[in-house]
Residue frames as qw, qx, qy, qz and C-alpha x, y, z in Angstrom:
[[0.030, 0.702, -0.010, -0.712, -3.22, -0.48, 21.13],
 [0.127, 0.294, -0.583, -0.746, -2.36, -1.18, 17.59],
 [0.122, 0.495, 0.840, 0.187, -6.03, -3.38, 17.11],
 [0.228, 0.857, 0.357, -0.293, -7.84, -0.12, 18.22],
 [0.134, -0.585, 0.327, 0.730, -5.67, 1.66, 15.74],
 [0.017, 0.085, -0.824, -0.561, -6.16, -0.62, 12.97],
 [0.071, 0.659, 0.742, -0.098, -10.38, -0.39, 13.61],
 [0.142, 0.853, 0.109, -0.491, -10.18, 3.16, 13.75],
 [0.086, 0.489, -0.502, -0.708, -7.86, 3.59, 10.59],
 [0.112, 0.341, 0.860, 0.363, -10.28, 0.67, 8.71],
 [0.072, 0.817, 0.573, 0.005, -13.43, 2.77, 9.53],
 [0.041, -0.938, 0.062, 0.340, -12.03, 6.80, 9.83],
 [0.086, -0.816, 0.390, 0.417, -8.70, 6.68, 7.61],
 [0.570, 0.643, -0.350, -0.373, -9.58, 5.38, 4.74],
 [0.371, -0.222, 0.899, 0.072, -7.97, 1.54, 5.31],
 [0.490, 0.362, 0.793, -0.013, -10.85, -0.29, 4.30],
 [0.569, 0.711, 0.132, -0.391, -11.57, 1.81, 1.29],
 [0.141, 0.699, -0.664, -0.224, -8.11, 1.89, 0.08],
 [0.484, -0.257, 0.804, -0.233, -8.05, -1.64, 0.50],
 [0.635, 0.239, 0.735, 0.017, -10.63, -2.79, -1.21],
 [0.479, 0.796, -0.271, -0.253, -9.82, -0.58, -4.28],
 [0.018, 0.544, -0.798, -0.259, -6.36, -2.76, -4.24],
 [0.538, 0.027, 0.833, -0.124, -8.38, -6.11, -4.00],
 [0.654, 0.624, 0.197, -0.381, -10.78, -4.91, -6.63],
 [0.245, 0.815, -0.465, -0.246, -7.47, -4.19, -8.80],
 [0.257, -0.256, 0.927, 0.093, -6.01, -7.88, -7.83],
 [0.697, 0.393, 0.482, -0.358, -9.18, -9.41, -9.00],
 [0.530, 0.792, -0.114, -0.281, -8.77, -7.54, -12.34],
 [0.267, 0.618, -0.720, -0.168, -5.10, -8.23, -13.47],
 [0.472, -0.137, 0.871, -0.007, -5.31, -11.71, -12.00],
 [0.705, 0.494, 0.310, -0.405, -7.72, -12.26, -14.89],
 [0.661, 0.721, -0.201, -0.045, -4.86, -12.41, -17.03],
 [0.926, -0.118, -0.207, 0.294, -2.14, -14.22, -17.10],
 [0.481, 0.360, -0.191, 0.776, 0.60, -11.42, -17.60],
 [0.018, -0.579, 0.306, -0.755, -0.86, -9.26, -15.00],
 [0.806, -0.390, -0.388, 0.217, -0.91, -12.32, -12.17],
 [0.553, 0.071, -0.370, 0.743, 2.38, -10.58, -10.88],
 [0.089, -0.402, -0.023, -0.911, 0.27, -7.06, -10.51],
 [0.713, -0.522, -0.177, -0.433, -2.63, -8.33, -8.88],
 [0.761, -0.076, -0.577, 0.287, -0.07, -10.12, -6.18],
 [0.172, 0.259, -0.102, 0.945, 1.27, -6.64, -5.53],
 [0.183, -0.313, 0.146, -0.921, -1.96, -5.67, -4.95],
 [0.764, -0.446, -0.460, -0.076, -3.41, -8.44, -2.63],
 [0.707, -0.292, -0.469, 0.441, -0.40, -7.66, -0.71],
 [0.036, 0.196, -0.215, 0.956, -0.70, -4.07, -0.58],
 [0.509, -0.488, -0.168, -0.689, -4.49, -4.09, 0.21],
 [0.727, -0.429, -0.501, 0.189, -3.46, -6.43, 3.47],
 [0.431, -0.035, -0.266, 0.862, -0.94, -3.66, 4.35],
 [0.269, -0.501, -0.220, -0.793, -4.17, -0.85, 3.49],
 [0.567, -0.481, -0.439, -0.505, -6.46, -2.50, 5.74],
 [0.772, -0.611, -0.149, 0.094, -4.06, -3.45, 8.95],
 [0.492, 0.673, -0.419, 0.359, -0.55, -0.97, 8.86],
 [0.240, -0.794, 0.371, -0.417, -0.45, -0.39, 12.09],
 [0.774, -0.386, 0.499, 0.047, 2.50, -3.33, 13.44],
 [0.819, 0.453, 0.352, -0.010, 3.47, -3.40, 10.25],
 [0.026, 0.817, -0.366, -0.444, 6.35, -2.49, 8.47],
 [0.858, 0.506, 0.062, 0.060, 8.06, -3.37, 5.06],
 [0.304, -0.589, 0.639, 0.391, 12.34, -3.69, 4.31],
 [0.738, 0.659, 0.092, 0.116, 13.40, -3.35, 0.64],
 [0.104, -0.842, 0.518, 0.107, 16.69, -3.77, 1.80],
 [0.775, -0.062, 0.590, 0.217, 17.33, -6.97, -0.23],
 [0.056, -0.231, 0.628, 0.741, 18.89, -6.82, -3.67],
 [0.760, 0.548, 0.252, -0.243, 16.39, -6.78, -6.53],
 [0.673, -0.104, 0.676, 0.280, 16.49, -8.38, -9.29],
 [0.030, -0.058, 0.543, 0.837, 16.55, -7.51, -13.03],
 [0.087, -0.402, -0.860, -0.303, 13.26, -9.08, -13.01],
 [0.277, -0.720, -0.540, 0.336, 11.57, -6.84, -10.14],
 [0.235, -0.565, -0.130, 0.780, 13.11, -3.84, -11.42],
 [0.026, -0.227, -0.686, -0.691, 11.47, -4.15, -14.69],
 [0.293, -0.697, -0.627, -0.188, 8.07, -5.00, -13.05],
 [0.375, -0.363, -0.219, 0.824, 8.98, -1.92, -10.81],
 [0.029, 0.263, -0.285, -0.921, 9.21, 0.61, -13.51],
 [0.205, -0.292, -0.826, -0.437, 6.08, -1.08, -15.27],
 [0.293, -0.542, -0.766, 0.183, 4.28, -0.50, -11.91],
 [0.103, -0.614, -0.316, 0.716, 5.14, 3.16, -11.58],
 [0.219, 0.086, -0.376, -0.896, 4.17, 4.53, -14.89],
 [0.297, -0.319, -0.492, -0.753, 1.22, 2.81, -15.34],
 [0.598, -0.591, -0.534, -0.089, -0.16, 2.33, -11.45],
 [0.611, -0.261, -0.479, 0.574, 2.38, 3.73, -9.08],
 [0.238, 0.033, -0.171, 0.956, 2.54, 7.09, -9.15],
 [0.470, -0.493, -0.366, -0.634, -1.76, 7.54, -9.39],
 [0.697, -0.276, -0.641, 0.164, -1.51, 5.46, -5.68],
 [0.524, -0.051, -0.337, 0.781, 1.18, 7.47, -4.48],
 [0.153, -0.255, -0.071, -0.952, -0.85, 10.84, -5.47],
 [0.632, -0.467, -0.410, -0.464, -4.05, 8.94, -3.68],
 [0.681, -0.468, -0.483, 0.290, -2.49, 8.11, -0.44],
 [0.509, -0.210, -0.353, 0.756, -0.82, 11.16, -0.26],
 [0.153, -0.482, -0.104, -0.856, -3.80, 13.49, -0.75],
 [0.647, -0.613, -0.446, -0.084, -5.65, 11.14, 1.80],
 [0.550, -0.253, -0.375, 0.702, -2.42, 11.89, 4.42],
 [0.108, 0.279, -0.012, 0.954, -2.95, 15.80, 3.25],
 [0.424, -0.581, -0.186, -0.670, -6.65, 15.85, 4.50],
 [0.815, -0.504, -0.252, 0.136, -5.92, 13.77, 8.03],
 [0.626, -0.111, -0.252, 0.729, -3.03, 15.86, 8.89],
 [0.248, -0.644, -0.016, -0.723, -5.25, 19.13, 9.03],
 [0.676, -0.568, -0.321, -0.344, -6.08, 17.07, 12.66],
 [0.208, 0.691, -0.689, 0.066, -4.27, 15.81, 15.27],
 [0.749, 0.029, 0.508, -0.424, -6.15, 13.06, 15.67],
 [0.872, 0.473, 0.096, -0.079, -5.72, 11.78, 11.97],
 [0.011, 0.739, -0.673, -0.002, -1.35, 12.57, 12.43],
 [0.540, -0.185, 0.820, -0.031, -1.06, 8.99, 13.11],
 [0.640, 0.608, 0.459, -0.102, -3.50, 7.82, 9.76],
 [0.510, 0.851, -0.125, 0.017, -1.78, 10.40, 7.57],
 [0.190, -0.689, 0.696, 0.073, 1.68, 8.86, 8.47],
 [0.698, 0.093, 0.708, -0.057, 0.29, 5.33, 7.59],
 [0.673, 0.718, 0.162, -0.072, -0.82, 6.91, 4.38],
 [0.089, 0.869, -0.473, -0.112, 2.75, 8.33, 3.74],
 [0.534, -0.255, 0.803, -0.070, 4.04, 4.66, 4.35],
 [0.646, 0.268, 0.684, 0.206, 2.10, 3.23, 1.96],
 [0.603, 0.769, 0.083, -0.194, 2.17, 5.66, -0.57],
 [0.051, -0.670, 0.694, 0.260, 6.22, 5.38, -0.55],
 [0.419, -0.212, 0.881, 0.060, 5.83, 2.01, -0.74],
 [0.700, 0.456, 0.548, -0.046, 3.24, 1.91, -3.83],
 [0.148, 0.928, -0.278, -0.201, 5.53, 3.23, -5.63],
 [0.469, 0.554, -0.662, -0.186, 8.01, 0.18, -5.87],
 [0.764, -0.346, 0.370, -0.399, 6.58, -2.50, -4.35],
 [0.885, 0.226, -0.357, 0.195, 8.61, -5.77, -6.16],
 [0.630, 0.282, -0.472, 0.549, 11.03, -7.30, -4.37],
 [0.245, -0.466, 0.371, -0.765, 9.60, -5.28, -0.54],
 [0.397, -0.301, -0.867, -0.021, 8.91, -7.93, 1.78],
 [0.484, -0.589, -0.248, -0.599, 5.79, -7.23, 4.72],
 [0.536, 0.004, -0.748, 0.390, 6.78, -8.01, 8.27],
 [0.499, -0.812, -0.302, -0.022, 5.31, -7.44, 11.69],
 [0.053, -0.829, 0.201, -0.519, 6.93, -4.23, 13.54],
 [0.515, -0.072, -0.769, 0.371, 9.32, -4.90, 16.57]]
């Protein structure tokens, strides 16, 4: 069940765009040295874009000074533009109820671009 989920949400709900907007973004910062840490972020969000469904994240370890810097760096000058893109995508798939499932995924990851340091990625039980 969750492969056909994760086909249909790559081709109808906006995975595989979202995705490869985050890859594009890793590409970029990796180009530099200082924004290696950003473009990690966003290799591992665009794996989480392109396959949520089994997927979940726990940011229930301590962070560090270091992550809660790059945090606050991430939501002024990337997080909160993500957050406002995943959660207009959830606004137009929850008009269905076909796309309720998709526009929860989107809610998921928009919480989570939002402070991704220090959030590890694990498979769902």
């Amino acid at each position: 069940m969750r492969a056909l989920l994760n086909l249909l949400w790559a081709l109808l709900g906006g995975g595989l765009l979202t995705a490869l907007e985050y890859v594009l973004a890793g590409v970029v910062l990796c180009v530099t040295i200082v924004g290696i840490p950003f473009g990690v972020q966003c290799f591992k969000l665009a794996g989480l874009a392109l396959f949520p469904f089994g997927k979940d994240f726990d940011d229930s370890r301590p962070k560090g000074v270091t992550n809660t810097a790059f945090n606050i760096v991430w939501l002024v000058l990337a997080g909160i533009w993500i957050c406002i893109t995943h959660l207009t995508l959830a606004l137009g798939l929850a008009v269905t109820i076909i796309g309720i499932p998709f526009a929860l995924q989107h809610v998921k990851l928009a919480m989570l671009a939002l402070m991704p340091f220090g959030v590890q990625v694990r498979q769902a039980r």
